[in-house]
C-alpha positions in Angstrom: -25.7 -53.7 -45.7 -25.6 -57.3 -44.6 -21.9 -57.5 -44.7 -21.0 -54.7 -43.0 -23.5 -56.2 -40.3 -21.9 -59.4 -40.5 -18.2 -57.8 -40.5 -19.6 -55.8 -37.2 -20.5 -59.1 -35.7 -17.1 -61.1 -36.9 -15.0 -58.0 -35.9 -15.3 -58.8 -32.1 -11.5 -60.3 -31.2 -11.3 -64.1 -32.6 -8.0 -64.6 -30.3 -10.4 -64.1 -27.3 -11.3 -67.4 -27.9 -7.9 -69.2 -28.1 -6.9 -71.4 -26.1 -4.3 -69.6 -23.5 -2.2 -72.0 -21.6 1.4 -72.1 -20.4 3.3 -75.7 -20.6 3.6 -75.6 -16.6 -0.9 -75.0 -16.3 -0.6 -78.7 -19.1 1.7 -80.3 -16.7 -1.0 -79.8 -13.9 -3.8 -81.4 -15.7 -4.5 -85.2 -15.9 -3.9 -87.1 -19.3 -7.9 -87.5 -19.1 -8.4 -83.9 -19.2 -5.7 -83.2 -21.9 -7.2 -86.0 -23.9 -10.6 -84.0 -24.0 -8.9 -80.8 -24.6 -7.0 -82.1 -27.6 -9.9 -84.5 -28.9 -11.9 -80.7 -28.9 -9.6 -79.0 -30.3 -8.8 -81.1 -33.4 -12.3 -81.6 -33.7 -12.8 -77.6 -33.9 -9.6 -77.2 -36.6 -11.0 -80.0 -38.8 -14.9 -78.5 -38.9 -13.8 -75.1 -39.4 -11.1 -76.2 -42.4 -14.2 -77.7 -44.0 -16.5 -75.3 -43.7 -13.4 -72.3 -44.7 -13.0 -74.4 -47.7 -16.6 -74.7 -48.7 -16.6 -70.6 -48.1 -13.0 -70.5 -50.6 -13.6 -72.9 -53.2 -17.2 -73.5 -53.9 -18.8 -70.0 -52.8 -15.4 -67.8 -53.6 -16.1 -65.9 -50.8 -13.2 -63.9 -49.9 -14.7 -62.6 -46.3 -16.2 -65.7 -45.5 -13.1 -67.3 -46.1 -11.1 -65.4 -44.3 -13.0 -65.2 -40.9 -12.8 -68.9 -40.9 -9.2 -69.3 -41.3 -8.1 -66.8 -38.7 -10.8 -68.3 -36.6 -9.1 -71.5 -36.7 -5.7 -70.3 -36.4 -6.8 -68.8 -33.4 -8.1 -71.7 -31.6 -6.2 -74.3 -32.6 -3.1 -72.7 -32.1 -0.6 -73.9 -29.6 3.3 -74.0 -29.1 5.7 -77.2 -28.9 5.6 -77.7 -25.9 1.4 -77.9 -25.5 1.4 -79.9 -28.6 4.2 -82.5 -26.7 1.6 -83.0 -23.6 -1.8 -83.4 -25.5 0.8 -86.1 -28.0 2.0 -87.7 -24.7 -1.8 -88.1 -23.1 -3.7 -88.9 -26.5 -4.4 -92.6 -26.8 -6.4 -93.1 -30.1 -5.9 -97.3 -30.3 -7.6 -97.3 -26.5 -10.6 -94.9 -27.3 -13.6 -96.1 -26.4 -15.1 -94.0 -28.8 -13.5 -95.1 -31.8 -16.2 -97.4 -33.3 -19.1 -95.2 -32.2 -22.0 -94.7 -34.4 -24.9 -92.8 -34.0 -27.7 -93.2 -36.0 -28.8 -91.0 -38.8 -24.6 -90.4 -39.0 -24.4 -91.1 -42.4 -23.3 -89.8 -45.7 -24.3 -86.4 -46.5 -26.2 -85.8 -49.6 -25.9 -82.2 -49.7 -23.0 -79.5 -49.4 -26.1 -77.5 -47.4 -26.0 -80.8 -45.3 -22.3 -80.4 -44.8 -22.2 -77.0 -44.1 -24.3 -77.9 -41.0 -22.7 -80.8 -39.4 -19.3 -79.4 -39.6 -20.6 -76.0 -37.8 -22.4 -78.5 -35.2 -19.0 -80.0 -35.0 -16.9 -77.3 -34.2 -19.9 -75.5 -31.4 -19.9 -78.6 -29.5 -16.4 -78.6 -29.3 -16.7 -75.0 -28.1 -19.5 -76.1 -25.6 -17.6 -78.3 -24.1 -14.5 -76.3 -23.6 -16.8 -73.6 -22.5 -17.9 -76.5 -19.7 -14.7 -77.7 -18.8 -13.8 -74.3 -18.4 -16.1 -73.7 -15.8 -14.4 -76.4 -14.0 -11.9 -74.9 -10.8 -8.5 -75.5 -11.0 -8.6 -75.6 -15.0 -6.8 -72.4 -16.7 -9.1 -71.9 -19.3 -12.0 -68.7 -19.5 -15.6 -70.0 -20.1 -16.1 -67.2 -21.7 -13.8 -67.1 -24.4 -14.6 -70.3 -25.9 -18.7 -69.0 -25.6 -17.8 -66.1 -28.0 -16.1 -68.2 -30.4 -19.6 -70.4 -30.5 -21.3 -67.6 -30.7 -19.4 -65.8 -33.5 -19.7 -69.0 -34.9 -23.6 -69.4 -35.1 -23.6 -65.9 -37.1 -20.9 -67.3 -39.7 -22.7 -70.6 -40.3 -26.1 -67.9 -40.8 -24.1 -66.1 -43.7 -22.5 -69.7 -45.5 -25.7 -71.3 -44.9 -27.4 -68.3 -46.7 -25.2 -68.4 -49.7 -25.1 -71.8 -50.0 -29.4 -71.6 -50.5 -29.0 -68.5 -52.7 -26.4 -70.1 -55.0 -28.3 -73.1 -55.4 -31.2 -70.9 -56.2 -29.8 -69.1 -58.9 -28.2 -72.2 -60.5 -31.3 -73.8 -60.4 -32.9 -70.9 -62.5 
């Protein structure tokens, strides 16, 4: 029962919440706002490759697995051309950022642990397209990118949830 209620939830169109733009709506944008694009979207490819292959290789869950994957494919995915302009803006050696540390950002102890910060990861990459978004002039649709969170928050439910239960039953 609680897959097929999950499947109900994760059957709602992933490629709604890909990024759609042409290389003539890039060439309009400023390097400063394809930097933020591309920093968000590699940060929403590499959370949802960890989390796909926690679902793969340590739960072996086929369904899990497989929402994650298209989900990435979906929103990372852009042609040549795209990829050219967020290559041509990104500036990794000047980032301000680079050296950043919050604390409590340490190692995690737990796969549990991991689980979480990678699904934090990739929704407030989604949040923040969802904001830019919002911004006029800027071809992307809010509202895409606030499904993919969403569908997101039910998928980190169901990996979180069998994470707890397999450690349960190990531990038994």
């Amino acid at each position: 029962m609680r897959l097929a209620k999950l499947e109900s939830y994760l059957a709602l169109p992933l490629n709604l919440a890909m990024l759609e733009l042409t290389h003539l709506d890039m060439e309009k944008m400023s390097n400063q706002t394809l930097r933020i694009i591309d920093a968000n979207l590699n940060r929403i490819g590499e959370g949802l490759r960890v989390l796909e292959e926690i679902a793969r290789l340590l739960l072996d869950d086929t369904a899990l697995s497989q929402q994650l994957k298209d989900m990435r494919h979906e929103m990372v995915r852009v042609d040549l051309s795209l990829e050219q302009q967020f290559l041509q803006a990104r500036n990794s050696e000047a980032d301000v950022g680079i050296n950043l540390e919050a604390s409590g950002e340490e190692k995690y102890k737990e796969i549990p642990e991991t689980v979480l910060a990678n699904a934090r990861r990739v929704q407030e990459a989604l949040r923040v397209m969802e904001e830019l978004a919002k911004n006029p002039g800027l071809p992307l649709e809010s509202d895409k990118f606030k499904q993919a969170r969403f569908n997101l928050y039910t998928i980190e439910k169901e990996l979180f949830s069998n994470l707890m239960r397999r450690g349960k039953a190990q531990s038994e």
